[in-house]
Steps between C-alpha positions, in 0.01 A plus 500: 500500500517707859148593606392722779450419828137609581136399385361812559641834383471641846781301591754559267854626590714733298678214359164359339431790309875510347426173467227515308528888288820319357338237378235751325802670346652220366176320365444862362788569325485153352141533437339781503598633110397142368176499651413838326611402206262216509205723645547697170595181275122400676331796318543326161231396269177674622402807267212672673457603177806713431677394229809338673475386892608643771861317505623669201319822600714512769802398287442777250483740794853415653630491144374884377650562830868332473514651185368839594809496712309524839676340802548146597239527799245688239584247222399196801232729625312494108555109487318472855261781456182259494622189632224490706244529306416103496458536910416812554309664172320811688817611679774333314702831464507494917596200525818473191602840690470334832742197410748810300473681806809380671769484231428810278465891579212701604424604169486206310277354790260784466481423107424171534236562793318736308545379145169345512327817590684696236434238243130573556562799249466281238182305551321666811298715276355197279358355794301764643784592728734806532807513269675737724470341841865462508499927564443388875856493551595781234641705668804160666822575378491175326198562328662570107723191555185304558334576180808482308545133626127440387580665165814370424473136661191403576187631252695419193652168565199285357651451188564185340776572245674647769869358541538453879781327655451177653475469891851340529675797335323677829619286745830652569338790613200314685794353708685848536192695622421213742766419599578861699456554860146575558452877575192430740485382836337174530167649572407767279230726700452744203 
């Protein structure tokens, strides 16, 4: 394999850096959809107490969503929704929005950024907290879409008889959605 020329970034030419962001693409688009795949296939077997884990949670979300007719990206976005909740519990919804970021639309991101905010509706209240926090951003165009994704594919996908689909029937899309061109420039200052 070709490797760059310098030891320190400072002296890297042009040619380095094509070098080396076509590299990243191509380990990417090899990549990239397997390793999320295993992330969520990672997710299995801990309950917290619910009464299925988190792995089929997130299956049963994608699947109410596929079949609910919502768009690929959407359908991807439910299946990833809490992926990283076994890294990053107290801001997982940042984070799954943060890796979505570059390969679905503005809209979608916002869901899944706020998702865990809006799913606070739920179970805020029980724990001495405030139900309707998520009114801080009521008034976001985005802000309906955001509790219907929490209503529709997220609060009520705990359920054990539930028939999801299996992660491989997903991975057609999985590839699709990451496999675009990334809509971001490689450093995202928002």
């Amino acid at each position: 394999m070709k490797t760059v020329s310098f030891v320190d970034m400072v002296d890297g030419t042009r040619e380095d850096y094509e070098l080396i962001f076509a590299e990243v693409a191509a380990h990417k688009a090899r990549h990239l959809p397997d390793q999320l795949m295993d992330t969520l296939r990672s997710m299995i077997g801990p309950t917290f107490g619910y009464r299925i884990d988190r792995y089929r949670h997130s299956l049963q979300s994608a699947t109410r969503a596929l079949r609910n007719g919502e768009p690929d990206e959407m359908v991807v976005a439910a299946l990833f929704h809490d992926i990283a909740d076994p890294i990053a519990p107290e801001n997982h919804s940042a984070v799954a929005a943060g890796i979505l970021k570059p390969y679905v639309d503005e809209r979608t991101h916002w869901i899944i950024r706020y998702h865990g905010l809006f799913q606070g509706y739920y179970y805020f209240h029980h724990l001495g907290g405030d139900r309707d926090a998520r009114d801080l951003v009521r008034e976001h165009r985005w802000f309906d879409d955001c509790a219907a994704f929490c209503a529709e594919y997220d609060q009520n996908c705990f359920d054990p008889d539930y028939d999801d689909m299996a992660l491989e029937e997903f991975e057609p899309l999985v590839r699709e959605v990451f496999g675009r061109d990334t809509r971001y420039p490689m450093v995202d200052l928002a």
